[in-house]
C-alpha positions, -999 to +999 in steps of 0.1 A: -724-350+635-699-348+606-668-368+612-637-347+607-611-358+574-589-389+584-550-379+591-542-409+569-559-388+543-536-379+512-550-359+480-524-382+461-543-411+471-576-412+450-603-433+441-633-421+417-660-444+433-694-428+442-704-422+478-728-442+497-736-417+518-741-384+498-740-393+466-725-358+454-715-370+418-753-377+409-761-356+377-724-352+373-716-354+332-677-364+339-688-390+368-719-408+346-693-410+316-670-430+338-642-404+338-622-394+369-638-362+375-619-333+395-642-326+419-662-364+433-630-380+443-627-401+474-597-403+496-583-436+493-570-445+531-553-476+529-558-510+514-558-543+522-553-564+490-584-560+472-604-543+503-600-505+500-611-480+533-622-445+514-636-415+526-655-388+511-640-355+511-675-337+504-694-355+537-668-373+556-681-409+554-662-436+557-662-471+541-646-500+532-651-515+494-641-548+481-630-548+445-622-585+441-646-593+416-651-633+408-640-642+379-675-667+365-664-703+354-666-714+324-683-745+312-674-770+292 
């Protein structure tokens, strides 16, 4: 069963991530380049500092992403 589009959804809020669940931008050119492509965009719902809760426009799947990344240390 296909969830239907979030009503926090906004087309202004975007995130070019891939899906998890569909993985629509495979054998995209714009997507494997890195770019912001206008059609594999994910609705970016709401944040919570560096957590992010998308979902797909193209299947309806919903997710949360962390994009803290840690930093390495260094060594003297």
């Amino acid at each position: 069963m296909r969830l239907p589009i979030d009503p926090q959804a906004d087309r202004a809020r975007r995130a070019w991530v891939p899906c998890p669940e569909c993985d629509d931008a495979r054998g995209c050119v714009t997507c494997s380049k890195g770019r912001n492509c206008s059609e594999h965009w994910r609705y970016l719902i709401s944040n919570e500092g560096a957590r992010v809760h998308l979902q797909c426009p193209a299947c309806a799947h919903t997710w949360t992403l962390d994009t803290h990344r840690a930093r390495g240390r260094r060594t003297a």
